[in-house]
C-alpha positions in Angstrom: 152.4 40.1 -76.0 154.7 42.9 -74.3 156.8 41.2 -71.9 155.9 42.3 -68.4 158.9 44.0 -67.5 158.5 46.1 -70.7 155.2 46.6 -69.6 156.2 48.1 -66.4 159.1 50.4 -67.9 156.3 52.0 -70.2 153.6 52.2 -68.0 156.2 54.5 -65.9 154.0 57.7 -65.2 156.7 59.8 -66.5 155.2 58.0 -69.9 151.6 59.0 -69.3 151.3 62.2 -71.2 152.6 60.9 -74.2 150.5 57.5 -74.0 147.2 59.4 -73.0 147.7 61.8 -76.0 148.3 59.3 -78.5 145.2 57.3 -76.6 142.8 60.6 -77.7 144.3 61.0 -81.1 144.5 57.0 -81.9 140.6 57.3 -81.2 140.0 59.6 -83.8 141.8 58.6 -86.0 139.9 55.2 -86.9 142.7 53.6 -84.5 145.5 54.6 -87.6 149.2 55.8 -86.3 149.3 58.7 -87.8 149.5 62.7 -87.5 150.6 64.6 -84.9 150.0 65.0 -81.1 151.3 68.2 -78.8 152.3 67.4 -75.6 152.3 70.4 -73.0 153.5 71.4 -69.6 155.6 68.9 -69.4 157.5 68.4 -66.0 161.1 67.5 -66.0 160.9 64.0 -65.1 158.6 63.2 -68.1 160.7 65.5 -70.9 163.6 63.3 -69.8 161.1 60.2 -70.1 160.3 60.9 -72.9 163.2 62.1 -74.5 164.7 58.9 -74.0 162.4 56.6 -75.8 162.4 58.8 -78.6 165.7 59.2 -78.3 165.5 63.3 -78.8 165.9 65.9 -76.7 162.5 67.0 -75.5 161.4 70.5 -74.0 158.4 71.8 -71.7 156.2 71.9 -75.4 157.0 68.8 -77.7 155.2 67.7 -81.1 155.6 63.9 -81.4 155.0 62.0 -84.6 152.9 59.3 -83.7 153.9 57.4 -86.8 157.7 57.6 -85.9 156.7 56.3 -82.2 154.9 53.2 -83.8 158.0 52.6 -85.6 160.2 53.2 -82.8 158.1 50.8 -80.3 158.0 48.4 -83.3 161.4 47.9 -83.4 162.1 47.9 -79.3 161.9 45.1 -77.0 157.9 45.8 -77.0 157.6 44.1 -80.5 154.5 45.9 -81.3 153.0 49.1 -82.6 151.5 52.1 -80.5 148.3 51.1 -80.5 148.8 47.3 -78.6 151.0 50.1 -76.6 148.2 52.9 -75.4 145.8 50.2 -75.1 147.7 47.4 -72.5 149.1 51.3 -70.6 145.8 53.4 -71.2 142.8 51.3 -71.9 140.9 50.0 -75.2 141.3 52.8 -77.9 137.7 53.1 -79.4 136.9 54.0 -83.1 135.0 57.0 -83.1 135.6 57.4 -86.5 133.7 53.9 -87.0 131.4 54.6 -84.3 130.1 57.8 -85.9 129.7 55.9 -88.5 127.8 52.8 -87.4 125.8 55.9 -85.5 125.0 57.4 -88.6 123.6 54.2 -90.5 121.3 53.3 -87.1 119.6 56.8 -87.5 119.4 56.2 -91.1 118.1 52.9 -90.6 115.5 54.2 -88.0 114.8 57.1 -90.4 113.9 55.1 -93.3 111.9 52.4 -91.0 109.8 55.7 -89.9 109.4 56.9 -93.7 108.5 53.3 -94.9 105.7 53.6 -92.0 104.6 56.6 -93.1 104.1 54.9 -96.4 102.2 51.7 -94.9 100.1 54.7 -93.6 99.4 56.6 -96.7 100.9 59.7 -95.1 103.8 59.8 -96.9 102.8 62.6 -99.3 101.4 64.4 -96.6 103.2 68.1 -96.1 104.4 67.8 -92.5 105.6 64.3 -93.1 109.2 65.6 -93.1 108.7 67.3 -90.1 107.2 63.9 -88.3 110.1 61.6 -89.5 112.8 64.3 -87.5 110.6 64.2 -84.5 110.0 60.5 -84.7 112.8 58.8 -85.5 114.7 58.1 -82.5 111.4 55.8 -81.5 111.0 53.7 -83.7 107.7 53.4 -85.6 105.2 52.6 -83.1 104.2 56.0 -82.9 103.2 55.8 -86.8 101.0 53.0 -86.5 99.5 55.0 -84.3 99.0 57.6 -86.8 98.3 55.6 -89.2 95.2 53.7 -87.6 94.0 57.2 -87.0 94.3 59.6 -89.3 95.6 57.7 -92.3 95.0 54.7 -95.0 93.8 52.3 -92.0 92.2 55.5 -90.2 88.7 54.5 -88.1 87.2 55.5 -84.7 89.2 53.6 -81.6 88.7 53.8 -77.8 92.6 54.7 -76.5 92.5 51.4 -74.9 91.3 49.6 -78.2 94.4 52.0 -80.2 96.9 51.0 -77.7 95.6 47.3 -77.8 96.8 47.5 -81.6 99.6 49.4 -81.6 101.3 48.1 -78.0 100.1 45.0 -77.3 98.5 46.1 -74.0 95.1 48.7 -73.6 97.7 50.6 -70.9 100.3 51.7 -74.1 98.7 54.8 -74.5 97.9 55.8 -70.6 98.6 59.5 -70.0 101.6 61.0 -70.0 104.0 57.5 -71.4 107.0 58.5 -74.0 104.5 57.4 -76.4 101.6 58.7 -75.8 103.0 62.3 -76.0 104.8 61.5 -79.3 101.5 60.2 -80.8 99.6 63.3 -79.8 102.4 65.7 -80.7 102.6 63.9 -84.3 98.1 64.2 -84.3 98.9 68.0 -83.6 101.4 68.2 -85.9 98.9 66.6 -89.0 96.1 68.4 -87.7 96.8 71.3 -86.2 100.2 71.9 -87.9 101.7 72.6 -84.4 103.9 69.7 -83.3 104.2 71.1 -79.2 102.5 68.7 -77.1 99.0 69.9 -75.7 99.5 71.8 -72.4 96.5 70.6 -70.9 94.1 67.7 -70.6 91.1 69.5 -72.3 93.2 70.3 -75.0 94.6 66.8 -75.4 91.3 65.3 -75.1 90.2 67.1 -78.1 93.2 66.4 -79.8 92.2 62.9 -79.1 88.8 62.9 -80.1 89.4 65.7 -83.5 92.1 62.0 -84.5 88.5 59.9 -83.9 90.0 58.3 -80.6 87.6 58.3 -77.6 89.0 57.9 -74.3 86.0 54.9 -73.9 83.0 53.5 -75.9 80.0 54.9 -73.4 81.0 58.2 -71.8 80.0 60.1 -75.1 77.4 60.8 -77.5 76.2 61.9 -80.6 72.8 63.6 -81.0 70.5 62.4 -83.7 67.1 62.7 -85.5 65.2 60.4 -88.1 67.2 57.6 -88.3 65.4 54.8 -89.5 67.3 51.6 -90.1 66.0 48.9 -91.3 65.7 45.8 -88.4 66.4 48.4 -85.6 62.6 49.1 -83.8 64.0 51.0 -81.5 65.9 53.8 -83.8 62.6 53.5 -86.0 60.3 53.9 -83.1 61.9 57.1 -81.6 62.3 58.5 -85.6 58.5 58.0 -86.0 57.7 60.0 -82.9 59.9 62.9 -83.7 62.6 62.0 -80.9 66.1 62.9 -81.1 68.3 60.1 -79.9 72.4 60.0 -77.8 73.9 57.5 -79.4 77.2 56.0 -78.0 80.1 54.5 -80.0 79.4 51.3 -78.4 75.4 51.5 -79.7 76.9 52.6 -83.4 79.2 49.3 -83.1 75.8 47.4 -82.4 74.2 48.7 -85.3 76.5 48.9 -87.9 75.8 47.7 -90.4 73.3 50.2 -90.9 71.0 49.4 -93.3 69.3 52.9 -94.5 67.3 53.2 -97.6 68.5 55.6 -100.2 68.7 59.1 -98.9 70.8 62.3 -97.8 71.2 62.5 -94.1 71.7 66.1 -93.2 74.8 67.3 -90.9 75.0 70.1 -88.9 77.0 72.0 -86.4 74.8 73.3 -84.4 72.1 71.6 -82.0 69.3 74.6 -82.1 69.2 73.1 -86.1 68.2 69.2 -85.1 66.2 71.1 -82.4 64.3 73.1 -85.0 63.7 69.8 -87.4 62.2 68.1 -84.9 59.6 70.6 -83.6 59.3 71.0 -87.4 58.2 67.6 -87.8 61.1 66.7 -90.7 61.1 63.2 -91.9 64.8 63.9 -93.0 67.7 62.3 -91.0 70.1 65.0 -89.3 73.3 64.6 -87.3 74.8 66.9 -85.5 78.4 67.1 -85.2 77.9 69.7 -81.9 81.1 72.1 -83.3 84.2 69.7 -84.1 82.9 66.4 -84.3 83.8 63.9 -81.9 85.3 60.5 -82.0 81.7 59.3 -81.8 80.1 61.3 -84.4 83.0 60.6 -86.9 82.1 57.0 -85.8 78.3 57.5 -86.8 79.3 59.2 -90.2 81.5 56.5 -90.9 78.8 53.9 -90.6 76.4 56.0 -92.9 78.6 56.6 -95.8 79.8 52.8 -95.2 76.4 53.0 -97.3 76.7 53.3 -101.1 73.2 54.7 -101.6 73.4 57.4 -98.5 74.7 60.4 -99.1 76.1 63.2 -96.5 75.0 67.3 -96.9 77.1 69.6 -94.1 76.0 73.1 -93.4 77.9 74.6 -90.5 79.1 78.2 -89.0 79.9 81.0 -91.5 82.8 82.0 -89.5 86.7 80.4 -89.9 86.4 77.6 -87.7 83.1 76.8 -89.4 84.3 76.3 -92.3 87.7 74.8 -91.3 85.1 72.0 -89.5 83.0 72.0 -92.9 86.3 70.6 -95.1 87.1 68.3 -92.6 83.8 66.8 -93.1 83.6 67.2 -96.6 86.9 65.6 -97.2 86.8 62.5 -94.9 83.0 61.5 -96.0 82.5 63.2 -99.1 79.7 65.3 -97.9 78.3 67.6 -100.0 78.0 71.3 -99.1 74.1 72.1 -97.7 73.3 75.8 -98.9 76.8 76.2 -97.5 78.7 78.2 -100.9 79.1 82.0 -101.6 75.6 82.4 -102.7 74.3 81.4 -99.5 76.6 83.2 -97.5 76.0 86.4 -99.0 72.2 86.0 -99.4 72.5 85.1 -95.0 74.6 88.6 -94.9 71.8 90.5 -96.7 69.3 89.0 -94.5 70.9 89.6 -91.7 71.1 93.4 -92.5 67.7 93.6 -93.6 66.6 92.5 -90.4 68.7 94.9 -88.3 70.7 92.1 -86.5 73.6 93.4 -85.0 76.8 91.6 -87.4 79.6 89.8 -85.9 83.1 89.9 -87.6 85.1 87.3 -88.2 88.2 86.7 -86.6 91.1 84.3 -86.7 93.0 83.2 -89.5 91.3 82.7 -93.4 90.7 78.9 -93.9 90.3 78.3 -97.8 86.5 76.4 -98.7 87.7 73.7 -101.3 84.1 72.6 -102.2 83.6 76.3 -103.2 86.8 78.6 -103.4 84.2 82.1 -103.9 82.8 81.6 -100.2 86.2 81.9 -98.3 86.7 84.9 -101.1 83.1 86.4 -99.9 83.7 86.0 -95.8 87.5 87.9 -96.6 85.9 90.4 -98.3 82.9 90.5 -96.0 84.2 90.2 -93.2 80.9 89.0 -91.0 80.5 85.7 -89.4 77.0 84.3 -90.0 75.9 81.3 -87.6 73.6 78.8 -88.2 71.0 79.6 -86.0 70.5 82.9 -88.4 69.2 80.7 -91.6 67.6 78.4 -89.5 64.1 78.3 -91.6 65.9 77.7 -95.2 67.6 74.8 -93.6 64.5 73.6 -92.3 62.7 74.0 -95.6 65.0 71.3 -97.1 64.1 68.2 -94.9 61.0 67.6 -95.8 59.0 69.2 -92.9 55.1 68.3 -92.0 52.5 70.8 -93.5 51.9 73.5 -90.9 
């Protein structure tokens, strides 16, 4: 311990510049006496301060050896080094060399928590999972789960209170606007949209929402249906035989699942004028309709019918971009099968259409590659029309089994 009245000579202010030098230095320098400091500007009083407990003569600009003036204290009544010195004059002296480092390992650490969440997920092969594991780390993996339970391994349909139930422990974790909920929804825009900025508006993020299968509750919304016939359910059956359509809401697909359907392809479409047509038509085919991007509760629906070994999904959809961008999310999520939706029928629709003298539309927006069938994204580029569903309407209806007219 430096005895007090040591204490009191080198806390002298005429001291200070050196000690609040060495202080900064000593700090980054993992708390080591070593190197050099420059001491500046000095005013009389402290060059002759100075000067005296180095024993040099000192000027207005002095370098100081910080290793000679551990040595020097070392051997002087103090009976310690410079750093027991800057820190009973100055202050603690922190490690910033140790603290950068212990800095480092945390983000590390909550880097590689992110990644192994990622993993639990089965998004870590996913191309902007780089990209999520920057803009995620700092919070831990909560907003992963989150990811996970929707558009990964453990992916189903949620209401957000049901999602935040299971991620946060409480059905208010995912309320508008919380730290969390816009990192969730700038990681689902990032997966799905391959845009990480969080959605400007509330439309935009309820779509967002509802493209990741979450609905914002289990009533509000439906999906529109024909011909479902389950067995055990009179009341699907009954409106089925009378040619009704039927709103169904996630919390009436909950009841019903499991459905049990009979052997059969259940017919998807994107637009409503098609189940409107099968039903004046009298077709004993089922047919969903996923009105555009389907929504939480339609995913929901298609879920529960390919949770059915012996049903089987067709899609047919817009021939424009985001048709067919909506057609390989369907077909990749359910294994649908295309429905007179390849580069035959596209091009057999175009020559229909001109035939008939119907005035063409041309596509727009960006080229959005057709998996099931490489040669129709080839034909719309090279065509360049957009042919919606409403134009092939009566080949559609021909497949579904309509009554004898």
């Amino acid at each position: 311990m430096i005895p007090a009245s040591v204490l009191l000579y080198l806390g002298s202010p005429w001291l200070m510049p050196l000690w609040t030098s060495a202080h900064d230095r000593l700090s980054r320098n993992g708390r080591v006496a070593s190197g050099r400091v420059t001491l500046a500007s000095l005013s009389p009083s402290s060059r002759d301060a100075i000067g005296h407990l180095l024993n040099q003569v000192v000027g207005e600009t002095h370098r100081v050896d910080l290793a000679v003036v551990d040595r020097l204290l070392s051997a002087s009544a103090a009976g310690t080094g410079l750093l027991d010195v800057v820190s009973a004059v100055v202050g603690p002296v922190p490690d910033r060399r140790a603290d950068a480092s212990a800095a480092r390992a945390h983000r590390s650490l909550l880097r590689d928590q992110v990644a192994a969440s990622l993993a639990v997920a089965g998004l870590a092969d996913r191309s902007w999972a780089p990209a999520w594991v920057d803009l995620a780390w700092r919070h831990g993996p909560s907003a992963t789960v989150a990811l996970g339970l929707t558009i990964g391994a453990q992916a189903r349909t949620w209401s957000r209170g049901e999602l935040a139930q299971a991620v946060t422990g409480t059905a208010h974790g995912l309320d508008d606007d919380t730290p969390l909920t816009r990192l969730v929804l700038r990681g689902l825009a990032l997966a799905l949209t391959g845009a990480a900025d969080y959605p400007a508006g509330a439309a935009e993020r309820r779509a967002l929402w509802d493209l990741a299968g979450v609905a914002g509750d289990t009533v509000a919304t439906t999906v529109l249906t024909y011909g479902l016939r389950p067995a055990g359910d009179e009341w699907l059956r009954h409106r089925a035989g009378i040619g009704a359509e039927t709103h169904l809401t996630l919390r009436e697909i909950r009841r019903l699942a499991p459905l049990r359907l009979p052997p059969q392809t259940v017919y998807v479409c994107e637009n409503p004028r098609v189940l409107e047509a099968a039903a004046d038509a009298g077709a004993r085919a089922a047919v969903i309709c996923t009105m555009g991007n389907p929504t939480t509760v339609t995913l929901a629906l298609l879920d529960v019918l390919v949770a059915s070994p012996e049903v089987k999904l067709a899609y047919h959809g817009d021939f424009d971009w985001p048709g067919v961008a909506i057609a390989g999310r369907v077909m990749g999520r359910f294994g649908a099968s295309p429905w007179r939706f390849c580069a035959e029928d596209y091009r057999r629709a175009v020559t229909q259409t001109r035939e008939r003298g119907t005035p063409s539309q041309a596509l727009s927006g960006a080229a959005v590659e057709t998996s099931w069938n490489p040669a129709l994204a080839a034909a719309m580029g090279e065509t360049g029309i957009a042919i919606h569903e409403e134009a092939v309407i009566d080949e559609l209806i021909n497949d579904l089994e309509p009554r004898a007219r």
